[in-house]
C-alpha positions as CSV (number, residue, x, y, z in Angstrom):
1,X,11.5,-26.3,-18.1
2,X,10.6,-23.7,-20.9
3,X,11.1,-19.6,-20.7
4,X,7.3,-19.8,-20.4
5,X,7.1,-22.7,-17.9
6,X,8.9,-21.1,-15.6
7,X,6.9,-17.9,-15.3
8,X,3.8,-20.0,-14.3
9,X,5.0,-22.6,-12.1
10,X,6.7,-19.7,-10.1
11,X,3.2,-17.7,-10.0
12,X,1.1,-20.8,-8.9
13,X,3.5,-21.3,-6.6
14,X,4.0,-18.0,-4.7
15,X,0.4,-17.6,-4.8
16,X,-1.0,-20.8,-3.7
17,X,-1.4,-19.3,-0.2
18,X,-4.1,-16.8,-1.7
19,X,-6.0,-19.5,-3.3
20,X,-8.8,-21.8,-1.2
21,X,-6.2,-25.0,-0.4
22,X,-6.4,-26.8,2.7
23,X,-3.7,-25.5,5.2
24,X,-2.4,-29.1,5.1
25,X,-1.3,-29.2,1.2
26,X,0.5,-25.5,2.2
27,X,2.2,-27.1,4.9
28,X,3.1,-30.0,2.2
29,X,3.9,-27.0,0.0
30,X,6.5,-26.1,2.2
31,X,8.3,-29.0,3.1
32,X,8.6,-29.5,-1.3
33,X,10.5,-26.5,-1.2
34,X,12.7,-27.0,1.6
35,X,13.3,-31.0,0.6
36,X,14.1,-29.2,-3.1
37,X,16.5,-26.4,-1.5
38,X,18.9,-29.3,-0.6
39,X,18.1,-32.1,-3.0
40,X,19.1,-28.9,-5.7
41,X,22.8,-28.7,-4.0
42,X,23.0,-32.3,-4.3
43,X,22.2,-32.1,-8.2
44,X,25.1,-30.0,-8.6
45,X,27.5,-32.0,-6.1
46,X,26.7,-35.3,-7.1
47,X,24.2,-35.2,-10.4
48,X,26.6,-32.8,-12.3
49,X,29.7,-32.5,-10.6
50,X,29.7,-36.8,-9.6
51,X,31.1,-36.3,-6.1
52,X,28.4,-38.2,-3.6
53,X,27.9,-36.9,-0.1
54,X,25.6,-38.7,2.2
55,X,26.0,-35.7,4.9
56,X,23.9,-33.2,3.2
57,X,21.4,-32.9,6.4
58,X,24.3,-32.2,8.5
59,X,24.4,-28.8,6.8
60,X,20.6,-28.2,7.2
61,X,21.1,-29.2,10.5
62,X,23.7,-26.3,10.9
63,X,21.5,-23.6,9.6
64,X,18.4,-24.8,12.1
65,X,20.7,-25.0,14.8
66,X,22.2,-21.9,14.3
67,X,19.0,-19.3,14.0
68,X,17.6,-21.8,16.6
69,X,20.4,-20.6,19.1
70,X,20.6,-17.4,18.3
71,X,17.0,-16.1,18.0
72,X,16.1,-18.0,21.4
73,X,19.4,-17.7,23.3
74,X,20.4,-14.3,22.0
75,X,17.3,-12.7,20.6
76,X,18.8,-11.6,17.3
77,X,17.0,-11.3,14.2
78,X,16.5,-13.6,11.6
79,X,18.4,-12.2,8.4
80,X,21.7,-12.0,11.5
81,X,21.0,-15.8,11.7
82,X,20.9,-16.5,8.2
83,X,24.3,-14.6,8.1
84,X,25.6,-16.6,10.9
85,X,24.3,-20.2,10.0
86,X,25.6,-19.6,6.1
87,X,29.0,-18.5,7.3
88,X,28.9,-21.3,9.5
89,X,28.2,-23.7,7.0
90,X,30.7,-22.1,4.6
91,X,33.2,-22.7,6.8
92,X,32.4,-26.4,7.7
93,X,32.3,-26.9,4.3
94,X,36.0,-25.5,3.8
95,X,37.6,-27.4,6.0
96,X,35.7,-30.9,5.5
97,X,36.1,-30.3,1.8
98,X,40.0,-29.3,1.9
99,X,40.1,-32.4,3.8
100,X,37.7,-35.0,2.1
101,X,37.3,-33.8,-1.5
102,X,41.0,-35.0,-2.6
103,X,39.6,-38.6,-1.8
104,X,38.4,-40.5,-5.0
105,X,36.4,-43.5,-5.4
106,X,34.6,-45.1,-2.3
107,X,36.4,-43.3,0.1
108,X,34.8,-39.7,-0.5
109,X,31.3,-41.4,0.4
110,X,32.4,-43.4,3.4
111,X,34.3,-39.8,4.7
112,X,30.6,-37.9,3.6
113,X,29.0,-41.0,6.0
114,X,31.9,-40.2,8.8
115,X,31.8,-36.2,9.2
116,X,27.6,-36.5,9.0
117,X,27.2,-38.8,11.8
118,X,29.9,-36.8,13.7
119,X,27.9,-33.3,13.1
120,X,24.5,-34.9,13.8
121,X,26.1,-36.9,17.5
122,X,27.5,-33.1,18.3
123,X,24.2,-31.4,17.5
124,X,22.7,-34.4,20.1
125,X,24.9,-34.0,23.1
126,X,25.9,-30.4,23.4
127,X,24.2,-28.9,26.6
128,X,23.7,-25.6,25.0
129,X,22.1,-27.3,22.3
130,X,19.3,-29.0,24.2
131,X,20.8,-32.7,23.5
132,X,18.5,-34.8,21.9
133,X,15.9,-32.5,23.3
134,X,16.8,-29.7,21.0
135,X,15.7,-26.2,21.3
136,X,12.2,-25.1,21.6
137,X,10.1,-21.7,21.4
138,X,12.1,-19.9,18.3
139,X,10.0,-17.0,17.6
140,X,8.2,-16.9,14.3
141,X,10.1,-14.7,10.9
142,X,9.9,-11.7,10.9
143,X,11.8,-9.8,8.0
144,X,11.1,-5.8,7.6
145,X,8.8,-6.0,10.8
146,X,6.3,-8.0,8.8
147,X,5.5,-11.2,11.1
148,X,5.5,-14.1,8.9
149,X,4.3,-16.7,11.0
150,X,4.7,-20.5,9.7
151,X,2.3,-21.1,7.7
152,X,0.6,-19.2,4.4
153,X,2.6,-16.0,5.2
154,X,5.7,-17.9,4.8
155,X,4.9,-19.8,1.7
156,X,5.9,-17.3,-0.8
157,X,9.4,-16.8,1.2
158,X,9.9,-20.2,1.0
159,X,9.2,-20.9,-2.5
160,X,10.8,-18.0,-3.6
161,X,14.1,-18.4,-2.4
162,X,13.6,-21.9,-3.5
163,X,12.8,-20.5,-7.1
164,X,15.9,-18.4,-7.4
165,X,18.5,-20.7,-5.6
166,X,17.0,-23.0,-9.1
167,X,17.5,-19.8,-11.6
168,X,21.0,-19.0,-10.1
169,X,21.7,-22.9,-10.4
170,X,20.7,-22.6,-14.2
171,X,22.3,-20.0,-14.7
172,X,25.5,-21.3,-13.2
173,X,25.4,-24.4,-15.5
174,X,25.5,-22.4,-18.8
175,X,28.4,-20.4,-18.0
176,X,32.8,-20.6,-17.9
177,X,32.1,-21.8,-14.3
178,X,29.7,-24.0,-14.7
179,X,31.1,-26.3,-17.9
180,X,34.1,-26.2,-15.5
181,X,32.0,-27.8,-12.9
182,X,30.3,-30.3,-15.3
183,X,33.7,-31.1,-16.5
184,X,34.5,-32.9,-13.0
185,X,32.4,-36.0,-13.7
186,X,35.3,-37.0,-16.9
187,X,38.3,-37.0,-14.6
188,X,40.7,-34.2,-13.9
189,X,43.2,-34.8,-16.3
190,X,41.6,-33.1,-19.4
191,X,40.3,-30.2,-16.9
192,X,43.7,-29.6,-15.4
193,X,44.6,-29.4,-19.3
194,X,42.2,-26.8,-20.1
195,X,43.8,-24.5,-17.2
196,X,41.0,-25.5,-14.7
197,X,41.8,-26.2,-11.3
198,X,39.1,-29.2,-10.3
199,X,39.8,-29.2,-6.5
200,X,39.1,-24.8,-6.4
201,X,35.8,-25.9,-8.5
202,X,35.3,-29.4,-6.5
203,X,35.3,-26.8,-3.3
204,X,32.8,-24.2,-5.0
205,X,30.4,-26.6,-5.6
206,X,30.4,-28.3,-2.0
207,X,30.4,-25.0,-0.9
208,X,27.0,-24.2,-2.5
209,X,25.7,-27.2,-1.8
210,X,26.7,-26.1,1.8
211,X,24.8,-23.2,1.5
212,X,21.7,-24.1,0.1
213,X,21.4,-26.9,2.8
214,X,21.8,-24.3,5.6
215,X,19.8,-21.7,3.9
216,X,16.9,-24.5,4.0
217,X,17.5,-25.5,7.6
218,X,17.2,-21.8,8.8
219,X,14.1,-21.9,7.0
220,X,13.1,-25.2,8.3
221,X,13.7,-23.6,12.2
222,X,11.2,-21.0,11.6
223,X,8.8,-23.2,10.3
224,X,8.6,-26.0,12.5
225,X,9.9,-23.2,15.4
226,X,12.0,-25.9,17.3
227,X,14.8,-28.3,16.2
228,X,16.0,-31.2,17.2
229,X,19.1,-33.9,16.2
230,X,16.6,-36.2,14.5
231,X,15.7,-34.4,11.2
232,X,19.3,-33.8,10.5
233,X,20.8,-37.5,10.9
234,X,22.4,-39.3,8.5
235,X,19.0,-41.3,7.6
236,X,17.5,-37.8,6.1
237,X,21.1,-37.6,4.4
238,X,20.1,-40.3,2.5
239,X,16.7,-39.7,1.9
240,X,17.7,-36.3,0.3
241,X,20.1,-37.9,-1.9
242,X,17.2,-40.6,-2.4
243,X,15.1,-37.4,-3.3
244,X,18.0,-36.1,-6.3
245,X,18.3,-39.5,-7.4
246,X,14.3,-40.5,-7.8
247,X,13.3,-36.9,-9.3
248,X,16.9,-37.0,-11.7
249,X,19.9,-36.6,-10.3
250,X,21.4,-34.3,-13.7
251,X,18.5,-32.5,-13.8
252,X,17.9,-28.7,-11.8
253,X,14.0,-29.7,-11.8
254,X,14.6,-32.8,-10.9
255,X,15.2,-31.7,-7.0
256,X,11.7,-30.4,-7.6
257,X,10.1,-33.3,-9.0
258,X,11.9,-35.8,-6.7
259,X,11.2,-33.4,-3.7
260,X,7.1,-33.7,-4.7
261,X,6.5,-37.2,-4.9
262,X,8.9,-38.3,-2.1
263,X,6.7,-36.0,0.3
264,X,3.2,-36.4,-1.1
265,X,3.9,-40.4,-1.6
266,X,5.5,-40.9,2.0
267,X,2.6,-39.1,3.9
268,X,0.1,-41.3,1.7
269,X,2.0,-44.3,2.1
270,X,2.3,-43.6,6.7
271,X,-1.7,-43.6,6.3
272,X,-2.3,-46.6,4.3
273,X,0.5,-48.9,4.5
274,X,-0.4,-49.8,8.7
275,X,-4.0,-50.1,7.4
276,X,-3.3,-52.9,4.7
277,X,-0.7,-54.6,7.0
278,X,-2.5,-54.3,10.2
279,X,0.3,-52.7,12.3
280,X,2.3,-49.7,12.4
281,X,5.5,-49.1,11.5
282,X,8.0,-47.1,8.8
283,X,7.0,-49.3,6.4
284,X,7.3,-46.6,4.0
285,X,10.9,-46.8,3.7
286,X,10.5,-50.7,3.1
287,X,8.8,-48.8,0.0
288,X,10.8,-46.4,-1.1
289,X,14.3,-49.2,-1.0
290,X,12.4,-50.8,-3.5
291,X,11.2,-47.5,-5.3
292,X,15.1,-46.3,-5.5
293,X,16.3,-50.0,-6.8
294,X,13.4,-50.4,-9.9
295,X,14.5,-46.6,-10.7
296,X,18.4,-47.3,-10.7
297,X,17.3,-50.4,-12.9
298,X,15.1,-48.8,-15.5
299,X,14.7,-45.1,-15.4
300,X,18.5,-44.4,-14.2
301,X,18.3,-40.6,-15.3
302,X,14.9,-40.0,-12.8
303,X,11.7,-38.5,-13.1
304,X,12.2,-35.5,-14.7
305,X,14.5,-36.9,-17.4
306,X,11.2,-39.2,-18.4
307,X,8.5,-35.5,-18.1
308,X,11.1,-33.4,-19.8
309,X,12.0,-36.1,-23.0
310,X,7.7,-35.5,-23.7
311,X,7.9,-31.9,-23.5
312,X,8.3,-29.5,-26.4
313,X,12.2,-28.7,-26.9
314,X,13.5,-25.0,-27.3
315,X,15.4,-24.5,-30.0
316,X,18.9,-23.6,-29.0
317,X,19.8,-20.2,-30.7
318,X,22.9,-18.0,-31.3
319,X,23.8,-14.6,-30.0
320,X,27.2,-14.1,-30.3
321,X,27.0,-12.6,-34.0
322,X,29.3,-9.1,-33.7
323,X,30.8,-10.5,-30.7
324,X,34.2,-9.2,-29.6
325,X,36.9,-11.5,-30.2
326,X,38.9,-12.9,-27.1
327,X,42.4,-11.5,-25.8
328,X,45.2,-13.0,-27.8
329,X,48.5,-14.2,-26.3
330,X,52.2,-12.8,-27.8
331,X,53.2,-15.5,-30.0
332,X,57.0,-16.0,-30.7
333,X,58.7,-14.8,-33.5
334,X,59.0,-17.6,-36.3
335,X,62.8,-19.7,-36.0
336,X,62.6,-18.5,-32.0
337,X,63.4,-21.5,-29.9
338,X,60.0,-22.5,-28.1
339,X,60.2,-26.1,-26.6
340,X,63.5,-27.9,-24.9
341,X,63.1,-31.4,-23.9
342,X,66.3,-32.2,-22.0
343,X,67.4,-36.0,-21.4
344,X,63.4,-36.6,-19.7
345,X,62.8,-40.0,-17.6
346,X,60.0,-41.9,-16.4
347,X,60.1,-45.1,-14.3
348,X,57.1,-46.5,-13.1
349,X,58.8,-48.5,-10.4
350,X,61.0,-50.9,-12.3
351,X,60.2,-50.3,-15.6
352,X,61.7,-47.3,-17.2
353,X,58.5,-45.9,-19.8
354,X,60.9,-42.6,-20.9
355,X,64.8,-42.9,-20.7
356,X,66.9,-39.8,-21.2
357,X,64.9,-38.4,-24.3
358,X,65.8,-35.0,-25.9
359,X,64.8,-32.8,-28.5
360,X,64.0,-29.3,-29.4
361,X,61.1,-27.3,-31.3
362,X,61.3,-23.8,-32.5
363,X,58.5,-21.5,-33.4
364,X,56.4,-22.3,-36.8
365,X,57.8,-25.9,-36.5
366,X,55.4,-29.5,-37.6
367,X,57.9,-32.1,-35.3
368,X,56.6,-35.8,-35.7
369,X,57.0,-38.1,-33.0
370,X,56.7,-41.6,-34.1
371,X,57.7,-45.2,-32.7
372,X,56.2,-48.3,-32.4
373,X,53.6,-49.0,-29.7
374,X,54.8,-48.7,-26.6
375,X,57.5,-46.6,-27.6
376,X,56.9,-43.9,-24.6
377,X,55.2,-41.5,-27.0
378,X,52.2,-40.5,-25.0
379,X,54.0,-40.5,-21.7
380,X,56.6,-38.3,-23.6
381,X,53.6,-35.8,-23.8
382,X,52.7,-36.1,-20.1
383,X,56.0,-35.5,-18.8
384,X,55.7,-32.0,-21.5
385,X,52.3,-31.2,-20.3
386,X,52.6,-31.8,-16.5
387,X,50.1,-34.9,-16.4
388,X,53.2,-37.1,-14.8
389,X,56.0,-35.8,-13.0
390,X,59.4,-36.2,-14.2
391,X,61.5,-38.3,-12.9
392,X,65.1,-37.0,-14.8
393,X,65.7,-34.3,-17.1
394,X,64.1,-30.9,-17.7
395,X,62.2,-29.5,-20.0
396,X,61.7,-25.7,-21.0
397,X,59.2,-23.8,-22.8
398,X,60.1,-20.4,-24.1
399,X,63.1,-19.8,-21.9
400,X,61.4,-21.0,-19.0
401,X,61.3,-24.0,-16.7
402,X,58.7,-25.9,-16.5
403,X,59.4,-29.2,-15.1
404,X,57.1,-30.2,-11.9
405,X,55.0,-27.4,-13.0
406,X,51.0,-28.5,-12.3
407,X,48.8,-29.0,-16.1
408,X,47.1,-26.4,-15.4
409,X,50.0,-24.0,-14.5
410,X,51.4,-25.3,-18.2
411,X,48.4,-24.7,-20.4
412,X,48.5,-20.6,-19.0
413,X,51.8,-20.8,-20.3
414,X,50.4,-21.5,-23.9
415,X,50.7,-25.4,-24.2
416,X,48.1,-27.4,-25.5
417,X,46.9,-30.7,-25.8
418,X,44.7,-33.4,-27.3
419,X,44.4,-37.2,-26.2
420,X,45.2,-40.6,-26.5
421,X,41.9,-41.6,-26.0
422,X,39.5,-38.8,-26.6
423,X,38.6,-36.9,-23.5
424,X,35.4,-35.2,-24.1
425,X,32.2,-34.7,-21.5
426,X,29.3,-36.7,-23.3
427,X,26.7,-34.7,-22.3
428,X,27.4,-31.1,-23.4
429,X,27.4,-30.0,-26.9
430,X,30.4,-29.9,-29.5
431,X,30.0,-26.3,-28.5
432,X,30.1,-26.2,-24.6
433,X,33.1,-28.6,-25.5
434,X,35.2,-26.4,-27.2
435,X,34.3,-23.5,-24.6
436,X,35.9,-25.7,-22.4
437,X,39.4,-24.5,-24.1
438,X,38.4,-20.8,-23.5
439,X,38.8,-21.1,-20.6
440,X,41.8,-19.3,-19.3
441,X,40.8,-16.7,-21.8
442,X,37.8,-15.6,-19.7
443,X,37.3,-14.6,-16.3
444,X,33.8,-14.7,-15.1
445,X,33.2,-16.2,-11.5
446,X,30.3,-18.5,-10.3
447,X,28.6,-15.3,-8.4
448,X,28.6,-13.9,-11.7
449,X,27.5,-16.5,-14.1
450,X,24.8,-16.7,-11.5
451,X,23.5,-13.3,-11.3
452,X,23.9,-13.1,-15.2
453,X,26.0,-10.8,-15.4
454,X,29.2,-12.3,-17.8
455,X,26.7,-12.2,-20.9
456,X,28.8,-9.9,-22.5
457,X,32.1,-12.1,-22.1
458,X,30.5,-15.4,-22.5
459,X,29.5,-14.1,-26.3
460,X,32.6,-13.8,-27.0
461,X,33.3,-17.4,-25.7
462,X,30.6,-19.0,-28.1
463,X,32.0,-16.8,-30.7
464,X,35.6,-18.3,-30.5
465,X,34.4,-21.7,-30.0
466,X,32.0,-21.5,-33.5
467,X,35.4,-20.0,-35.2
468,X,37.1,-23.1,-34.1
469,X,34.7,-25.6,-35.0
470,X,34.4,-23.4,-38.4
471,X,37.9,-24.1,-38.6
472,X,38.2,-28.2,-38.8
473,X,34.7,-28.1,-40.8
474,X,32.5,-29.0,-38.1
475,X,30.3,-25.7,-38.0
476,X,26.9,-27.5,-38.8
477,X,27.5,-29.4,-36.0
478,X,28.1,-27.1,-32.6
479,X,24.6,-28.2,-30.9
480,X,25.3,-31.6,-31.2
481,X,26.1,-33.7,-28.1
482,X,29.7,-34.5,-28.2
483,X,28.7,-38.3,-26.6
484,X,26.8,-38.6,-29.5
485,X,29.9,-38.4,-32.5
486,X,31.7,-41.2,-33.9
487,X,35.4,-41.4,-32.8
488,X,36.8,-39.5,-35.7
489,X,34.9,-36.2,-35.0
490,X,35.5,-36.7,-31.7
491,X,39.1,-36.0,-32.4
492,X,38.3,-32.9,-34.6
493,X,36.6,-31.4,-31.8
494,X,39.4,-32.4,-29.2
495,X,41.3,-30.4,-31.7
496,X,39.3,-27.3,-31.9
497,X,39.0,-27.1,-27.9
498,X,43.0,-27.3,-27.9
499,X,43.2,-24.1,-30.5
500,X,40.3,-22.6,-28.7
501,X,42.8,-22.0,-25.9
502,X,44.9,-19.9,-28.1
503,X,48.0,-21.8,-28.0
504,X,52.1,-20.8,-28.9
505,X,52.1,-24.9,-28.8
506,X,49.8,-27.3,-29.8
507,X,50.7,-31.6,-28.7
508,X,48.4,-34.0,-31.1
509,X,48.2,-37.1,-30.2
510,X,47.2,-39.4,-32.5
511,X,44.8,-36.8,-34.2
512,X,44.0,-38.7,-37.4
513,X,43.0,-41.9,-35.8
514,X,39.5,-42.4,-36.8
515,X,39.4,-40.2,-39.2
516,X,38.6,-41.4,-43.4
517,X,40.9,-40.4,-45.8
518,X,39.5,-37.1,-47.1
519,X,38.7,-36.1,-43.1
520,X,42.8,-36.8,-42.7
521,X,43.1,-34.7,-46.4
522,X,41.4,-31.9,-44.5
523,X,42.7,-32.3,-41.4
524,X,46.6,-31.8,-42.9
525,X,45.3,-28.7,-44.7
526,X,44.9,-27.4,-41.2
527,X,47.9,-28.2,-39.3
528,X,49.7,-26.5,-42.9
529,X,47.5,-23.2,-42.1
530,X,48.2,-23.4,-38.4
531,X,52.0,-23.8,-39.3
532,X,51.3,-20.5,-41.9
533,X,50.1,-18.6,-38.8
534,X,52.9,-19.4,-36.5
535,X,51.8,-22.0,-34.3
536,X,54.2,-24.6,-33.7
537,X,52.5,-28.4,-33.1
538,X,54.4,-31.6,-31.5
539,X,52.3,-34.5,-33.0
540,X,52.0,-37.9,-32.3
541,X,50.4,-40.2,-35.1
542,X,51.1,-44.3,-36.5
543,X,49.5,-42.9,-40.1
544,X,53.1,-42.5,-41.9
545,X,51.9,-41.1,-45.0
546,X,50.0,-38.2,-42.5
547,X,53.3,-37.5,-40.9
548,X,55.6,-37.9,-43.4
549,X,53.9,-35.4,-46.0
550,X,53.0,-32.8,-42.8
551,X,55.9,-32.7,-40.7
552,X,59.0,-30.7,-40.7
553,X,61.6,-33.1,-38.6
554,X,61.0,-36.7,-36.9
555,X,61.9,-38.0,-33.8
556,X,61.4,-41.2,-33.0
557,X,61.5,-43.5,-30.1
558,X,61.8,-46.9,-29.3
559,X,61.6,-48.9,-25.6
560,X,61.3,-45.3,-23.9
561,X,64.7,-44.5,-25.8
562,X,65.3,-42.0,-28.7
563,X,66.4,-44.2,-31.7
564,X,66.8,-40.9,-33.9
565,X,65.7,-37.7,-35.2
566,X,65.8,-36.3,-38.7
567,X,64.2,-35.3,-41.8
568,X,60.9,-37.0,-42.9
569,X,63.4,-38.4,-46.3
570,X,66.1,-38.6,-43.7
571,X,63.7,-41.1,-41.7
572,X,62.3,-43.1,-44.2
573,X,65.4,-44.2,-45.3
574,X,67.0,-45.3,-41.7
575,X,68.0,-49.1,-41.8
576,X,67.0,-48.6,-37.9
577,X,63.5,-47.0,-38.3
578,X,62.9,-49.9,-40.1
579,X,64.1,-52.6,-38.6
580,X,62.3,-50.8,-35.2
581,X,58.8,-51.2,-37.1
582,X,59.6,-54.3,-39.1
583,X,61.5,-56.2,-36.9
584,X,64.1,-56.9,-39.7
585,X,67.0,-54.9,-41.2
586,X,66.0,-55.8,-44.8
């Protein structure tokens, strides 16, 4: 939605009660909003951040339940309930996420399934909770001893907290927090690389998905003014994750949209589906299974996705001209010893992948490390930078241990790394991809990306990242969608994200693959200027004219074992490197 889009839709809406509409379409009004309030939590927990939860009404079901309670058993007022019922949710969400969110696969949904229909069974058979009878009689809102009531006097609450839960959500995604978040959905190896703890962000997100479904039940309470364990079963869980999917699961507005045609099409379909079938019945959801499969099939990103692709785009722009550049970490002095790999293993089981491999790098150092595939070269790397644990050896950087260390403990140390296989997220820009590796260099939270108030240090950010990308000749490039570059770009920006983290060490592996020979050209004229500024760089590459004219010492591997280390001439001219490549001594 444009800057100017916005604006309106938010006036129609909070205005709609002044205008002559039937009471029924503000009632309908209503229940848009609060389907959207929790269909907008599940865009960030499932659209953006890919973990599913079925058990979303569970949470709406705590905040009804909660100013339900405590307005008609307590008489206390309704911004103490909203209190209660989003601290309650909050903390529900702590400890079923702590437990739950380290699951992967099928087993996160099935546990989503599990704690929902174990909520909604304890909201049905507590006494104090009215059983499956619920709670009747809660008094209508009343917030600064205006009486709302629950109908056209409520609207513009509704709709406008709905409205600014979407801005704050906005806002979120374009921020250090939010790429963070969107960075879940590629796997947590390349975010743990960056410095970014996933389960802390996998938490923060359930956690406002939490919040947004509780803020929208304690709505819900004052507007239907009972509650009982029906709307809050695991059925509605699935229909508001029916509601994310249908309107666009990756898309803010498409809680919105999703939330619009669910409601209006349902009530439609109650009234004439028993009149062309000739009985009653929830044919409706017959409907919508069939709805949810052709969408799946053939518009897989959603309504909005399909509205926004024919609206006008907005140019993105640039404001981080004059920005202040990023805090810089104390590099070592040049000849200073900086990385000590001591006698490193891996097994896997039986096979042994690493056995016993050492070497050293010292500050302003090009090492090479080269072997055939299969060699243990990439797992080499891993063991370095924390991705597997070692299973013998050591390895110290800068003095200091850092074996069994986690990635992202590693990376604050000043380690950096690319990837095997390029480990990008397709749908942000080259841009937001190499902000990624800012990371640890800023500080901004998610209360404060949402309130807009890190402007200031995410200029800076963009600012770094466009040096970067300046850097490895890609600076006409930056709003380009990273999912959308050929493999050998790809790279380039894997390796501007890496120096975007200002790193004392910088792992490439296999950098030039991909690339044509002028990009490789330009490429080694980096890692030579990078080497002119002090940074030291362990790389990994099966081009042998890349490594042999870049590199300051070889060490190369064989089965998991070292076969030797040397000179590039010293290298070249081993009757062993050769016979390890060409199977043959002569």
């Amino acid at each position: 939605m444009t800057k100017l889009a916005f604006p309106a839709f938010a006036a129609v809406m909070l205005l709609l009660p002044l205008l002559p509409v039937p009471d029924f379409w503000i009632t309908q009004s209503i229940y848009i909003a609060l389907y959207a309030l929790v269909a907008l939590g599940l865009v960030l927990l499932t659209g953006v951040a890919g973990l599913i939860s079925f058990g979303q009404a569970a949470f709406v079901g705590i905040g009804a339940y909660t100013a339900a309670y405590l307005s008609t058993r307590m008489g206390l007022p309704p911004l103490v309930t909203l209190v209660a019922g989003v601290g309650l949710a909050v903390f529900a969400a702590l400890v079923l996420g702590l437990i739950t969110l380290r699951m992967s696969g099928h087993y996160l949904p099935l546990a989503t399934l599990a704690w929902g229909l174990a909520l909604n069974y304890t909201m049905a058979n507590v006494e104090g909770l009215g059983k499956y009878d619920g709670i009747l009689g809660i008094p209508t809102l009343s917030l600064l001893g205006i009486d709302l009531g629950s109908g056209r006097s409520l609207h513009p609450l509704v709709w406008g907290i709905t409205l600014l839960a979407a801005l704050a959500a906005i806002h979120l995604l374009d921020s250090r927090p939010g790429r963070a978040i969107r960075s879940l959905r590629s796997g947590a190896t390349m975010a743990e690389a960056m410095g970014i703890s996933t389960l802390r962000y996998k938490l923060v997100v359930f956690v406002l998905a939490a919040v947004l479904a509780a803020i929208s039940g304690w709505l819900f309470a004052y507007f239907q003014r009972s509650v009982s364990p029906s709307p809050f079963s695991i059925i509605k869980g699935i229909e508001y994750l029916f509601i994310a999917v249908l309107g666009g699961i990756g898309h803010v507005w498409g809680a919105f949209a999703g939330s619009g045609v669910v409601r209006i099409v349902e009530d439609e379909l109650q009234v004439l589906l028993p009149r062309l079938i000739g009985t009653s019945g929830n044919f409706e959801t017959i409907v919508f299974g069939i709805v949810l499969v052709a969408v799946l099939k053939y518009a897989p990103d959603g309504i909005w996705a399909f509205v926004q692709r024919r609206l006008p785009q907005r140019a993105r722009g640039r404001d981080w001209d004059g920005a202040a550049p990023l805090p810089a970490r104390d590099k070592p002095a040049r000849g200073q010893a900086l990385l000590e790999v001591q006698g490193v293993r891996k097994t896997f089981g039986g096979l042994v992948a690493v056995n016993d491999v050492s070497f050293a790098i010292h500050a302003g150092d090009i090492v090479g490390l080269i072997g055939p595939n299969g060699a243990g070269k990439s797992t080499t790397f891993n063991l370095i930078t924390g991705v597997h644990t070692i299973s013998g050896g050591s390895v110290q950087f800068r003095g200091q241990p850092i074996t069994g260390l986690p990635s992202r403990r590693i990376a604050r140390l000043g380690i950096s790394r690319t990837f095997q296989h390029v480990k990008l997220v397709p749908e942000m820009t080259v841009l937001e991809n190499v902000a990624l590796g800012g990371y640890l260099r800023t500080r901004a939270g998610s209360l404060r990306a949402m309130l807009r108030l890190e402007r200031a240090e995410e200029r800076q950010l963009m600012a770094e990242a466009e040096r970067q990308l300046q850097r490895i000749g890609m600076g006409a490039q930056i709003h380009e969608l990273a999912g959308n570059l050929a493999l050998g770009p790809q790279r380039l920006v894997e390796i501007a994200r890496a120096l975007a983290t200002d790193p004392a060490l910088l792992l490439l592996d296999e950098p030039a693959a991909g690339l044509r020979h002028k990009e490789k050209q330009a490429l080694a004229e980096v890692l030579r200027q990078l080497k002119r500024e002090g940074l030291s760089i362990l790389l990994v590459e099966h081009d042998m004219d890349f490594v042999m004219g870049l590199t300051d010492r070889i060490v190369v591997m064989e089965f998991g074992n070292k076969l030797m280390e040397g000179t590039p001439a010293e290298v070249q001219e081993s009757p062993a490197v050769r016979a390890a490549y060409l199977g043959t001594e002569h």
